[in-house]
Each structure stands twice: as C-alpha cells, then as structure tokens.
mmCIF entry with sequence, helices, sheets and N, C-alpha, C, O atoms, coordinates in Angstrom:
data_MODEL
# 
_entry.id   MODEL 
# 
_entity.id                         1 
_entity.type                       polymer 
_entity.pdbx_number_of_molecules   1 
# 
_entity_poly.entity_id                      1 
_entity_poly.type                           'polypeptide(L)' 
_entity_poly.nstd_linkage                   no 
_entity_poly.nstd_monomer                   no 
_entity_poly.pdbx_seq_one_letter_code       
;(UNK)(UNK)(UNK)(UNK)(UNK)(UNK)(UNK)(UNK)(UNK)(UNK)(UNK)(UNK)(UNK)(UNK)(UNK)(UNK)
(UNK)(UNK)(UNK)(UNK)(UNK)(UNK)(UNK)(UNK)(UNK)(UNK)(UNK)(UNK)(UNK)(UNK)(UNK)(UNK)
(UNK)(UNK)(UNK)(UNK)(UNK)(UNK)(UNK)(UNK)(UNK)(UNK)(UNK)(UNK)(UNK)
;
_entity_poly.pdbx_seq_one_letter_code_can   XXXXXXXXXXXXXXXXXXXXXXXXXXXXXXXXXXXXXXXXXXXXX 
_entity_poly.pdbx_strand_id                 A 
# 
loop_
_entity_poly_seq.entity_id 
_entity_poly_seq.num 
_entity_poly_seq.mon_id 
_entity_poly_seq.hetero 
1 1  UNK n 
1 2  UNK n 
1 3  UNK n 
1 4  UNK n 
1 5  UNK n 
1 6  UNK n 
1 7  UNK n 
1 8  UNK n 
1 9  UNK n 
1 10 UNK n 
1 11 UNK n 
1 12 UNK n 
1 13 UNK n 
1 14 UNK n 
1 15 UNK n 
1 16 UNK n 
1 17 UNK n 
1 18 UNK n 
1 19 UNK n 
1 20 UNK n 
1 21 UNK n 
1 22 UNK n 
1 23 UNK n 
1 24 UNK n 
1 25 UNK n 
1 26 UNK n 
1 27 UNK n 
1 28 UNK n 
1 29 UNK n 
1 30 UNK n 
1 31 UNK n 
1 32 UNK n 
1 33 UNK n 
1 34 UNK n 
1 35 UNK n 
1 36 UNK n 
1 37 UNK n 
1 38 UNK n 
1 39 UNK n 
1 40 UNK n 
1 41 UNK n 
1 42 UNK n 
1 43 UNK n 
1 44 UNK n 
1 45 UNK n 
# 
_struct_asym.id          A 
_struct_asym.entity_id   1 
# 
_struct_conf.conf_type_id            HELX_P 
_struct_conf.id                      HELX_P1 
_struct_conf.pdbx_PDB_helix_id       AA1 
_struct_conf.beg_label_comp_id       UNK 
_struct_conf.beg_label_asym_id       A 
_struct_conf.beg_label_seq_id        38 
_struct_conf.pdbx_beg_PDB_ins_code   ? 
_struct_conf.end_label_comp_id       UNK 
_struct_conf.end_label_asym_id       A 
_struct_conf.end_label_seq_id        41 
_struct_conf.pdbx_end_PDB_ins_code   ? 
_struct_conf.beg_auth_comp_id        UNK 
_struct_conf.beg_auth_asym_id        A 
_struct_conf.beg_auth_seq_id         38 
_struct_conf.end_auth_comp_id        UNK 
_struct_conf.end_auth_asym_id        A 
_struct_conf.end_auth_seq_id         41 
_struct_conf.pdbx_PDB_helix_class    5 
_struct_conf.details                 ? 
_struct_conf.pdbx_PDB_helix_length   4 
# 
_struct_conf_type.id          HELX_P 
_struct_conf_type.criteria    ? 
_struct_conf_type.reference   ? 
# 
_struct_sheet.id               AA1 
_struct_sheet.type             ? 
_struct_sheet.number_strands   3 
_struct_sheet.details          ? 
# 
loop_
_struct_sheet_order.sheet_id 
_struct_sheet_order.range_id_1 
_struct_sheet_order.range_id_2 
_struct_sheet_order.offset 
_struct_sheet_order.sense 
AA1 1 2 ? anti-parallel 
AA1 2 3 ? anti-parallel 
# 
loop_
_struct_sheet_range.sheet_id 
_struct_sheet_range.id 
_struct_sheet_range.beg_label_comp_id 
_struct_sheet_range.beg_label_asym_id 
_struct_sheet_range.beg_label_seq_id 
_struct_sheet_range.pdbx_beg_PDB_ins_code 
_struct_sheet_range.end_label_comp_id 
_struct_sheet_range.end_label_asym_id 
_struct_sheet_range.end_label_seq_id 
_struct_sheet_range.pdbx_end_PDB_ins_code 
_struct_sheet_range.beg_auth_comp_id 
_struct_sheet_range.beg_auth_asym_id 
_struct_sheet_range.beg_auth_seq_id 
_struct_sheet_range.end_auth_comp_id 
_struct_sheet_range.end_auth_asym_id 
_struct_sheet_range.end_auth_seq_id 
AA1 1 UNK A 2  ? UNK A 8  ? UNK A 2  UNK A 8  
AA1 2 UNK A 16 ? UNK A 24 ? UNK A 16 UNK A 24 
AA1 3 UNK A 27 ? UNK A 35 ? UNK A 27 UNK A 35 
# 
loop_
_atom_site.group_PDB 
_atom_site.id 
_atom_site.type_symbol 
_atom_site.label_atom_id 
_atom_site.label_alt_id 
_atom_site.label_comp_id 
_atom_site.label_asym_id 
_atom_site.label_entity_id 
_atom_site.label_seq_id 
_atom_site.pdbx_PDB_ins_code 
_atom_site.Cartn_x 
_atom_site.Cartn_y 
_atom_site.Cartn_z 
_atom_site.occupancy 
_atom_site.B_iso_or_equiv 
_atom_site.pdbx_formal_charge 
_atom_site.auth_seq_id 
_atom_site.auth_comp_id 
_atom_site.auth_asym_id 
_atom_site.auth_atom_id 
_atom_site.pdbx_PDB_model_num 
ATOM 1   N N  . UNK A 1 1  ? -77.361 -81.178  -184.752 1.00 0.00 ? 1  UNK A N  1 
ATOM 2   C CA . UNK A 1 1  ? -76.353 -81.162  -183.708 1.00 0.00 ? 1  UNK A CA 1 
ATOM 3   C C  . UNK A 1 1  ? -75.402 -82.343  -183.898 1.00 0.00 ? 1  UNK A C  1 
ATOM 4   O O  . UNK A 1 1  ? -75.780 -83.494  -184.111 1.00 0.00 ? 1  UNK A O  1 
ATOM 5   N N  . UNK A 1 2  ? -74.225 -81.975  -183.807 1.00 0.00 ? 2  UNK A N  1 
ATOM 6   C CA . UNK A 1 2  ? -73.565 -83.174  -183.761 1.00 0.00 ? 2  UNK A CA 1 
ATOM 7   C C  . UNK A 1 2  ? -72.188 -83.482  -182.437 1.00 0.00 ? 2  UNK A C  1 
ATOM 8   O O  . UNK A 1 2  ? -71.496 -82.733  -181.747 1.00 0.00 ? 2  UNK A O  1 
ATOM 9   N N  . UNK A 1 3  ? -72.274 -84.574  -182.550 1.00 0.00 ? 3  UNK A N  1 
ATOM 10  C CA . UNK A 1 3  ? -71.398 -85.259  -181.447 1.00 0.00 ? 3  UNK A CA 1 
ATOM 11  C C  . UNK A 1 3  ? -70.098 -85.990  -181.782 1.00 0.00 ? 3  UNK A C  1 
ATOM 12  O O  . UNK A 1 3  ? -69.714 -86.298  -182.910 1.00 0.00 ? 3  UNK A O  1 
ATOM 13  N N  . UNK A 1 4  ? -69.555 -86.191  -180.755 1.00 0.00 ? 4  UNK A N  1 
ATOM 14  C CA . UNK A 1 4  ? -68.803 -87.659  -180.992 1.00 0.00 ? 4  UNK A CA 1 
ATOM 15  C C  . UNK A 1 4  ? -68.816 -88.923  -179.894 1.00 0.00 ? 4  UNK A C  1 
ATOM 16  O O  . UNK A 1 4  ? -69.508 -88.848  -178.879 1.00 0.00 ? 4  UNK A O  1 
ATOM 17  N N  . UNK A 1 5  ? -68.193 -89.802  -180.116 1.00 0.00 ? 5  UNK A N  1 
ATOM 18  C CA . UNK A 1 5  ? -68.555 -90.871  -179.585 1.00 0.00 ? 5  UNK A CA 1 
ATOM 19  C C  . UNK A 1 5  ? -67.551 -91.879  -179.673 1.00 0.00 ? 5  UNK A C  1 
ATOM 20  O O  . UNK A 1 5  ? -66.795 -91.959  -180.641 1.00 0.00 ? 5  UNK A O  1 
ATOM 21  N N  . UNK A 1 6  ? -67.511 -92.791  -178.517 1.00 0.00 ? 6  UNK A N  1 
ATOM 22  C CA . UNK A 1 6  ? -66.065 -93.887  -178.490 1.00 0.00 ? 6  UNK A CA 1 
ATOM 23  C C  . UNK A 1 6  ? -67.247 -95.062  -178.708 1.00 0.00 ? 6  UNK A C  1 
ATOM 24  O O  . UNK A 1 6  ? -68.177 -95.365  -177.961 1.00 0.00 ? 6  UNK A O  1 
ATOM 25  N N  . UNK A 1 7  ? -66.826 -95.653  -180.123 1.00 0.00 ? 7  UNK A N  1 
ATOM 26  C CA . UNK A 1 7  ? -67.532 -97.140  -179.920 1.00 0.00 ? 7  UNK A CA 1 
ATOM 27  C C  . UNK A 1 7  ? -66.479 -98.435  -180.413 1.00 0.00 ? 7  UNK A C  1 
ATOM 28  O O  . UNK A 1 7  ? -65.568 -98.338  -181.236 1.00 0.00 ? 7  UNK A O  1 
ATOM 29  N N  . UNK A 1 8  ? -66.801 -99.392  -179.820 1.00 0.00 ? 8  UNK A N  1 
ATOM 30  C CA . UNK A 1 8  ? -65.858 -100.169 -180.171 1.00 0.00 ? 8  UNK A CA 1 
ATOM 31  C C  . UNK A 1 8  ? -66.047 -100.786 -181.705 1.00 0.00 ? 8  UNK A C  1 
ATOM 32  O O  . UNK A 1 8  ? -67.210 -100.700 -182.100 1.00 0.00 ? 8  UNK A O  1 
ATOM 33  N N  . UNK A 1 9  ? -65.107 -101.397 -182.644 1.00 0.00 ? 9  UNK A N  1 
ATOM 34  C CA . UNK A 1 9  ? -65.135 -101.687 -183.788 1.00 0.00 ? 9  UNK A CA 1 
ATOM 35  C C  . UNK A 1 9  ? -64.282 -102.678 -184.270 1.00 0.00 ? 9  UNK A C  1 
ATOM 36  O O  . UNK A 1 9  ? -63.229 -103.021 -183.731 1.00 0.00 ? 9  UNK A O  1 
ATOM 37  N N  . UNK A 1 10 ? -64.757 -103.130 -185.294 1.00 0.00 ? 10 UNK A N  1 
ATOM 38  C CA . UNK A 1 10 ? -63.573 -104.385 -185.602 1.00 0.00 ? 10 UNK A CA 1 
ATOM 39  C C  . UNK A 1 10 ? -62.926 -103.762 -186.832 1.00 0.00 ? 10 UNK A C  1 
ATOM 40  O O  . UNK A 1 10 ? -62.354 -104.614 -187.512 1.00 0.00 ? 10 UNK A O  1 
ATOM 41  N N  . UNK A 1 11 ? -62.840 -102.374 -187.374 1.00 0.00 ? 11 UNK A N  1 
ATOM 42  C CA . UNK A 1 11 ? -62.665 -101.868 -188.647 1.00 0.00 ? 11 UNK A CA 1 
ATOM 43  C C  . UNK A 1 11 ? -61.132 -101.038 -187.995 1.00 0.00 ? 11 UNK A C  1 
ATOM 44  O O  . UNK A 1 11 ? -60.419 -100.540 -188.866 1.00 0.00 ? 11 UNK A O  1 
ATOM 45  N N  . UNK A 1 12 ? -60.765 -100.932 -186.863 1.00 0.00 ? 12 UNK A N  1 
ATOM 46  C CA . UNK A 1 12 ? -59.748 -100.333 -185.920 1.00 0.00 ? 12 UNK A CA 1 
ATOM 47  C C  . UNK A 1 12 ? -58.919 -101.421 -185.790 1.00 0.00 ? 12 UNK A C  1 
ATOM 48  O O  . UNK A 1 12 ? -59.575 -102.455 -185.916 1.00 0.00 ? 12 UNK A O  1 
ATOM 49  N N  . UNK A 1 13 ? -57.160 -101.727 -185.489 1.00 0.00 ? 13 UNK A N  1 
ATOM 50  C CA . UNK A 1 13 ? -56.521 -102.291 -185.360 1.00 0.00 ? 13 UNK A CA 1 
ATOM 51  C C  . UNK A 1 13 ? -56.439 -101.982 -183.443 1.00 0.00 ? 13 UNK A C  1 
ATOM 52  O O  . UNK A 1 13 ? -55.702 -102.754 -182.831 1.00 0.00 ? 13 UNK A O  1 
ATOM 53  N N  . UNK A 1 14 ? -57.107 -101.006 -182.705 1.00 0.00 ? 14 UNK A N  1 
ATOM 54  C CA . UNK A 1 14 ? -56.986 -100.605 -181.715 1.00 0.00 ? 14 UNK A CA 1 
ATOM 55  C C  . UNK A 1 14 ? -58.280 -101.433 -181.041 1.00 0.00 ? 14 UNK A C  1 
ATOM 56  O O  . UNK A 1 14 ? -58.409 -101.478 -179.817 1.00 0.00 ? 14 UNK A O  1 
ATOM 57  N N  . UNK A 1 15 ? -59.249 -102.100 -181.973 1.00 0.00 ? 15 UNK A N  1 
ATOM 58  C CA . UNK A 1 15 ? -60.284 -101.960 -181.579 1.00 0.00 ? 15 UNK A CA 1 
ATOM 59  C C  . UNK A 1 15 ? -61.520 -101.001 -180.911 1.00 0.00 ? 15 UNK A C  1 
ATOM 60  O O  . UNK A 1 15 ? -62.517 -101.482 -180.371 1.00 0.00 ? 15 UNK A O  1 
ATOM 61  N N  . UNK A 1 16 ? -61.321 -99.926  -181.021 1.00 0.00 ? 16 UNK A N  1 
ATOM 62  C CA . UNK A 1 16 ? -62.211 -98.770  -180.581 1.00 0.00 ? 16 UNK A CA 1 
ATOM 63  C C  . UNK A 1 16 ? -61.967 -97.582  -181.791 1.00 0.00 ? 16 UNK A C  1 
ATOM 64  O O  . UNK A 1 16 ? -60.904 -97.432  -182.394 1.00 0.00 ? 16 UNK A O  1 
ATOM 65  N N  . UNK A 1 17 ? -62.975 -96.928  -181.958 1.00 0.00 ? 17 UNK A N  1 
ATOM 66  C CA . UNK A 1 17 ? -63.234 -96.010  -183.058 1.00 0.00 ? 17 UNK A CA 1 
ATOM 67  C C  . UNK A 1 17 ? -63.743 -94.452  -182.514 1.00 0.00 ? 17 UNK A C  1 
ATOM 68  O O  . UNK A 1 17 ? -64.463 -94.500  -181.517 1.00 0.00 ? 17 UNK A O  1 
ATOM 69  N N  . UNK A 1 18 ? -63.518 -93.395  -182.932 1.00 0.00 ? 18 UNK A N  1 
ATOM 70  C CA . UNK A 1 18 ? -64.205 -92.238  -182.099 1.00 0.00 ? 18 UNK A CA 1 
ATOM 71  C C  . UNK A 1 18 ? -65.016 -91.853  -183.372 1.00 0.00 ? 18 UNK A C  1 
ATOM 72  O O  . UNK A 1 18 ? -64.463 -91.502  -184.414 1.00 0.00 ? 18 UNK A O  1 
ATOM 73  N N  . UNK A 1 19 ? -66.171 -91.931  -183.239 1.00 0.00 ? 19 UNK A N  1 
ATOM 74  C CA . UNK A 1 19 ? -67.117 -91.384  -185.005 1.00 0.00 ? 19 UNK A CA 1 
ATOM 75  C C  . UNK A 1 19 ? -68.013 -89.933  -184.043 1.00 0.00 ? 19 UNK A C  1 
ATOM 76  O O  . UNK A 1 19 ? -68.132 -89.466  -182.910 1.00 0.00 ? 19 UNK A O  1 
ATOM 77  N N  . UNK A 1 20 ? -68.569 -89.682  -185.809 1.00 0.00 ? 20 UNK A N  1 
ATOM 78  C CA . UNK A 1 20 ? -68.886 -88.143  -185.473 1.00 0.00 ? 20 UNK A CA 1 
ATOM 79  C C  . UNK A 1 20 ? -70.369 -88.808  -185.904 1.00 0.00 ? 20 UNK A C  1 
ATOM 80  O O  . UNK A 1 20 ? -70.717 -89.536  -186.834 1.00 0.00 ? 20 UNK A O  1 
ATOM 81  N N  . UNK A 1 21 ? -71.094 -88.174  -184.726 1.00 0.00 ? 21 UNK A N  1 
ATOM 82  C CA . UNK A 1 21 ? -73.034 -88.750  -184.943 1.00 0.00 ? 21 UNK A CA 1 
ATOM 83  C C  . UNK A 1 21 ? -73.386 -87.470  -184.703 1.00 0.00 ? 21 UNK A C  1 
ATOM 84  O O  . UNK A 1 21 ? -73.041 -86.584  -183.921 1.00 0.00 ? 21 UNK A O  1 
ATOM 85  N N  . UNK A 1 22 ? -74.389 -87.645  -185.832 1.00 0.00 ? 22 UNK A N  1 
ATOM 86  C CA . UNK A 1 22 ? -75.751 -86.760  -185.440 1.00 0.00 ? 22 UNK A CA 1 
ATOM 87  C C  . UNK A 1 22 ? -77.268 -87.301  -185.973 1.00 0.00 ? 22 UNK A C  1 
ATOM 88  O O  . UNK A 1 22 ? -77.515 -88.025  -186.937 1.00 0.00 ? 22 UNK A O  1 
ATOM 89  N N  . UNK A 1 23 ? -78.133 -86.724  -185.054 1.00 0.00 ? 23 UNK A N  1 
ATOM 90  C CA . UNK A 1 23 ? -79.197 -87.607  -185.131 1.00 0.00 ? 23 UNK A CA 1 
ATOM 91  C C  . UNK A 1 23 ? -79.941 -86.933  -186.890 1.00 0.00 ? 23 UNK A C  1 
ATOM 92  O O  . UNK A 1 23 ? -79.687 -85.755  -187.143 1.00 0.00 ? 23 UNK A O  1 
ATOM 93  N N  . UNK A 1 24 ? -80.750 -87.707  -187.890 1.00 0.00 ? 24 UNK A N  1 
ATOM 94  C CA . UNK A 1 24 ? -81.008 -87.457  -189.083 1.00 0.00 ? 24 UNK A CA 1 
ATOM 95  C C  . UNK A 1 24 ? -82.458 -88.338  -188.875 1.00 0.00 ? 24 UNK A C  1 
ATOM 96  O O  . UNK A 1 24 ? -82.621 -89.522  -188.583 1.00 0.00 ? 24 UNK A O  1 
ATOM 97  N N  . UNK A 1 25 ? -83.367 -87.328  -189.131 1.00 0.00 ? 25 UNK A N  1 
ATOM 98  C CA . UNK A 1 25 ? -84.776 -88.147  -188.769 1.00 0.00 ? 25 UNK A CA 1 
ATOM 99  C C  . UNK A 1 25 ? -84.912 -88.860  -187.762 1.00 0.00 ? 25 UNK A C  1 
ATOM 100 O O  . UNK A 1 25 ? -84.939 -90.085  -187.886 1.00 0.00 ? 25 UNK A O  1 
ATOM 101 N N  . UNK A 1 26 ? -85.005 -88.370  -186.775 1.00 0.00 ? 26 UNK A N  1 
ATOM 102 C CA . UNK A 1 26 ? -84.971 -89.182  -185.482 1.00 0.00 ? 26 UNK A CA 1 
ATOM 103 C C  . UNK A 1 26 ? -83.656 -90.239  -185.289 1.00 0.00 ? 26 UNK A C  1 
ATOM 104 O O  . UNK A 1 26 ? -83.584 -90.711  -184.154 1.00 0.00 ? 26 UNK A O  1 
ATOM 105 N N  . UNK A 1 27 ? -82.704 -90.633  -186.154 1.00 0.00 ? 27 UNK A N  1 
ATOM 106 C CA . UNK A 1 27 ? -81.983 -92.015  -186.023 1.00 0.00 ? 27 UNK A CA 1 
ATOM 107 C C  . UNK A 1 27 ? -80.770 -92.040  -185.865 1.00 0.00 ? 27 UNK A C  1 
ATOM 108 O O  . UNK A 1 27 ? -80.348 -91.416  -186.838 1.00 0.00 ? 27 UNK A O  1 
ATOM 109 N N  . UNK A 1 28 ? -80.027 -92.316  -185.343 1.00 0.00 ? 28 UNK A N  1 
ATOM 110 C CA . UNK A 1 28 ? -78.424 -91.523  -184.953 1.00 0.00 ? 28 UNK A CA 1 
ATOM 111 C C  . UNK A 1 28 ? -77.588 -92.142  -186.344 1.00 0.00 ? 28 UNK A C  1 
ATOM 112 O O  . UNK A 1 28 ? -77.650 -93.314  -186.714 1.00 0.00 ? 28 UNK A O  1 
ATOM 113 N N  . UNK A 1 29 ? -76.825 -91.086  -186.985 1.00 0.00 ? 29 UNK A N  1 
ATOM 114 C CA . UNK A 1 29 ? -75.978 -92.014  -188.374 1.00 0.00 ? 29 UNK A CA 1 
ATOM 115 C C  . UNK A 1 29 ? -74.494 -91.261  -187.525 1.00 0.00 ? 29 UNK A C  1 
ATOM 116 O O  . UNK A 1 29 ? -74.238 -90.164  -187.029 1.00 0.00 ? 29 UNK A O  1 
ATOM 117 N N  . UNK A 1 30 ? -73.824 -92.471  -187.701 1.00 0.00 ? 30 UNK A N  1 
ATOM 118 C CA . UNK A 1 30 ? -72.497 -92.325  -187.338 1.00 0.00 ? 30 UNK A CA 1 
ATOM 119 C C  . UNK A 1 30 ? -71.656 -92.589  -188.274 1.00 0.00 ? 30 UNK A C  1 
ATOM 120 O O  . UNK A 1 30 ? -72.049 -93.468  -189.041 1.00 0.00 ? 30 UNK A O  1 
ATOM 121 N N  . UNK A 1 31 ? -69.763 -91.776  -188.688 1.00 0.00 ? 31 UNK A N  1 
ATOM 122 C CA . UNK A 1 31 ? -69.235 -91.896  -188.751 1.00 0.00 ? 31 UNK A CA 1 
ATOM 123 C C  . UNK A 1 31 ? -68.151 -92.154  -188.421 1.00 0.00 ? 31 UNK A C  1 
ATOM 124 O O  . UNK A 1 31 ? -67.935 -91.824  -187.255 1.00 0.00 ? 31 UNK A O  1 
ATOM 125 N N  . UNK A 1 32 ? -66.929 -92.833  -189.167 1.00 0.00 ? 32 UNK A N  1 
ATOM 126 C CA . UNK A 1 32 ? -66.262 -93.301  -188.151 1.00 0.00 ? 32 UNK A CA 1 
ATOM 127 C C  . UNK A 1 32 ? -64.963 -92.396  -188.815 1.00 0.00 ? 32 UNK A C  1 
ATOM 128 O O  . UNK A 1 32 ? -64.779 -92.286  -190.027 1.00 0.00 ? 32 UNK A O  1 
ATOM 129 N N  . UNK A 1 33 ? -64.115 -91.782  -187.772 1.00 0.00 ? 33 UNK A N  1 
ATOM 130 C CA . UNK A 1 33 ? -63.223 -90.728  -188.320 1.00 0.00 ? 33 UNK A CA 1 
ATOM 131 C C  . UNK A 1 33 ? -62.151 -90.346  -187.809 1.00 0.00 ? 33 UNK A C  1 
ATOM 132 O O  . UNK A 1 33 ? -61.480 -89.358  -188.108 1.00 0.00 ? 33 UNK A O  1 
ATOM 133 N N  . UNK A 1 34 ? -61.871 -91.542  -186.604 1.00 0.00 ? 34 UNK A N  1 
ATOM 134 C CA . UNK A 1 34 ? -60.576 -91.943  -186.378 1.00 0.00 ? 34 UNK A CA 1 
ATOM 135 C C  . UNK A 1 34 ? -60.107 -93.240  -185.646 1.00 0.00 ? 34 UNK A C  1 
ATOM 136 O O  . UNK A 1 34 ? -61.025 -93.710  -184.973 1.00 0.00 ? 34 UNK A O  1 
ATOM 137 N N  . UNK A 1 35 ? -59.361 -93.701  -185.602 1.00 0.00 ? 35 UNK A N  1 
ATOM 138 C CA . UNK A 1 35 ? -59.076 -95.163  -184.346 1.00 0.00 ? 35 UNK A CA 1 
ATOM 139 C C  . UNK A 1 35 ? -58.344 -94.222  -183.172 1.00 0.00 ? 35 UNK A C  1 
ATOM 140 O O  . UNK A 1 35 ? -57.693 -93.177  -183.215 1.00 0.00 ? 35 UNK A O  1 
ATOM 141 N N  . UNK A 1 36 ? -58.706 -94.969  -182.281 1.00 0.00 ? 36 UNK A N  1 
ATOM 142 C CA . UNK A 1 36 ? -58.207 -94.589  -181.075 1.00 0.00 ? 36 UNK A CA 1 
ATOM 143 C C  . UNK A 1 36 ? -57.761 -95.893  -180.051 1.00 0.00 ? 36 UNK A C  1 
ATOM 144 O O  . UNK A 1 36 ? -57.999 -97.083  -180.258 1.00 0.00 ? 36 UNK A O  1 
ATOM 145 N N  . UNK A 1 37 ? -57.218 -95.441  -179.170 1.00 0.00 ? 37 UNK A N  1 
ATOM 146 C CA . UNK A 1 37 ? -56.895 -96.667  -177.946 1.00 0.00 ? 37 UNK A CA 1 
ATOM 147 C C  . UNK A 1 37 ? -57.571 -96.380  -176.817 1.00 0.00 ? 37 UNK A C  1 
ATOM 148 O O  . UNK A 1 37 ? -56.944 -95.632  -176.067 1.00 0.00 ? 37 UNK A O  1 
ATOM 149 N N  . UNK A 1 38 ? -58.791 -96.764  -176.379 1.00 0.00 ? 38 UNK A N  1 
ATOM 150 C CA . UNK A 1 38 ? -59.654 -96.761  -174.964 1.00 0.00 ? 38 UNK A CA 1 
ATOM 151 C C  . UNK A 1 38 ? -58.562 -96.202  -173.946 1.00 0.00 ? 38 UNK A C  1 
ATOM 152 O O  . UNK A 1 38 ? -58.695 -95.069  -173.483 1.00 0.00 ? 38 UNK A O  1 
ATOM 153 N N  . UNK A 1 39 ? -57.604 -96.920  -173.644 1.00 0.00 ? 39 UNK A N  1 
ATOM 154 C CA . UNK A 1 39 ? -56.897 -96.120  -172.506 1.00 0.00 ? 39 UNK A CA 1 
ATOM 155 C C  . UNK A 1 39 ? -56.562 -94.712  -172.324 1.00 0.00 ? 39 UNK A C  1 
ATOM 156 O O  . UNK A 1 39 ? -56.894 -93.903  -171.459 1.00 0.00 ? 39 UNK A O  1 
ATOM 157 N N  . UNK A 1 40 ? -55.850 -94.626  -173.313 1.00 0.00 ? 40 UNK A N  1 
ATOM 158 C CA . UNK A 1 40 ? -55.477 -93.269  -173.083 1.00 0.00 ? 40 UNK A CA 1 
ATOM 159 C C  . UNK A 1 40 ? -56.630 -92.140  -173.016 1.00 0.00 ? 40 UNK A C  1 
ATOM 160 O O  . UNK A 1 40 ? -56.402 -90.955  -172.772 1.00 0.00 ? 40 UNK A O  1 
ATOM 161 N N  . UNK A 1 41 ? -57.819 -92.655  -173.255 1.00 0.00 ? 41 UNK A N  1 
ATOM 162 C CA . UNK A 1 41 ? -58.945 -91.705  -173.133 1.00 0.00 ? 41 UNK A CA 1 
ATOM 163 C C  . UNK A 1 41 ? -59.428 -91.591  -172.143 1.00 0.00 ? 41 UNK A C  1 
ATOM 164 O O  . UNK A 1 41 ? -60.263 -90.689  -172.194 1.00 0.00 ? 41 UNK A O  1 
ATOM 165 N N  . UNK A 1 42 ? -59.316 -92.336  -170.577 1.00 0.00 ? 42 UNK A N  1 
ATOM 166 C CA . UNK A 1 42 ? -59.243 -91.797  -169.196 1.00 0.00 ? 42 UNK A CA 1 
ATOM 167 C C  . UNK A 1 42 ? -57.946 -91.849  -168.390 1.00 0.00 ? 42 UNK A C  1 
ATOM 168 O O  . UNK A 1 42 ? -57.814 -92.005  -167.176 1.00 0.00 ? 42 UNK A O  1 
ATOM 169 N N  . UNK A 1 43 ? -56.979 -91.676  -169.377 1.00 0.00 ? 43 UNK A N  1 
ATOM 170 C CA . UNK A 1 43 ? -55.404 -91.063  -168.575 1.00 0.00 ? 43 UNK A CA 1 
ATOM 171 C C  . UNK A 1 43 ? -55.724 -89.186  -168.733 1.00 0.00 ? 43 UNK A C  1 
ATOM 172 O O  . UNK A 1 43 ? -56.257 -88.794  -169.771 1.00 0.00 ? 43 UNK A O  1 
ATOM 173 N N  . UNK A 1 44 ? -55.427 -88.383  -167.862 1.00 0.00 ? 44 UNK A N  1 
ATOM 174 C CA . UNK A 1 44 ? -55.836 -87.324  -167.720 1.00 0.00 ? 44 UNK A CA 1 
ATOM 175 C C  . UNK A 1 44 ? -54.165 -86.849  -168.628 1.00 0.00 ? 44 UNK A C  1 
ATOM 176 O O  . UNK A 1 44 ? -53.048 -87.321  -168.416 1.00 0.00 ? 44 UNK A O  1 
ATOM 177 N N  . UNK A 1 45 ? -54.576 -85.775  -169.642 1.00 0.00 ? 45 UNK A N  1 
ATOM 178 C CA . UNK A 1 45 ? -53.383 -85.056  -170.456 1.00 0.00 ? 45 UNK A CA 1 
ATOM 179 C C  . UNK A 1 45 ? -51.971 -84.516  -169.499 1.00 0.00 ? 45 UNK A C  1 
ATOM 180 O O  . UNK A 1 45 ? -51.025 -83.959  -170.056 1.00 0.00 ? 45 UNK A O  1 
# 
C-alpha cells in the first residue's frame, strides 16, 4: 500500500517535502518526490 506524506526537509528550498511511503517489511521507506510550501496545503483550492 502506498501513501503520501508532508515531512519537513532540509533537501527543499521550501523546507517541506511531500514523499511517497510504503511500509516494506514492517518499516516505512519513503521517497521524496516533490517540494512543496506547508501553506498552501491548508488554504482550501
């Protein structure tokens, strides 16, 4: 199954990252597969 997820990062000029996880032997492996800006992610579209 896989997900996504807002974590913050220092690899982002935005500081926040949205990666795609899914759990692999019990252990969550995340990618990271875009930058994003925290705000605009609870301004409603």
């Amino acid at each position: 199954m896989r997900y996504y997820t807002v974590k913050q990062t220092y690899y982002c000029p935005t500081n926040y990252g949205l990666y795609e996880c899914r759990l692999e032997n019990g252990k969550e492996v995340c990618k990271l597969i875009a930058c994003v800006v925290r705000d605009s992610l609870t301004t409603p579209l």
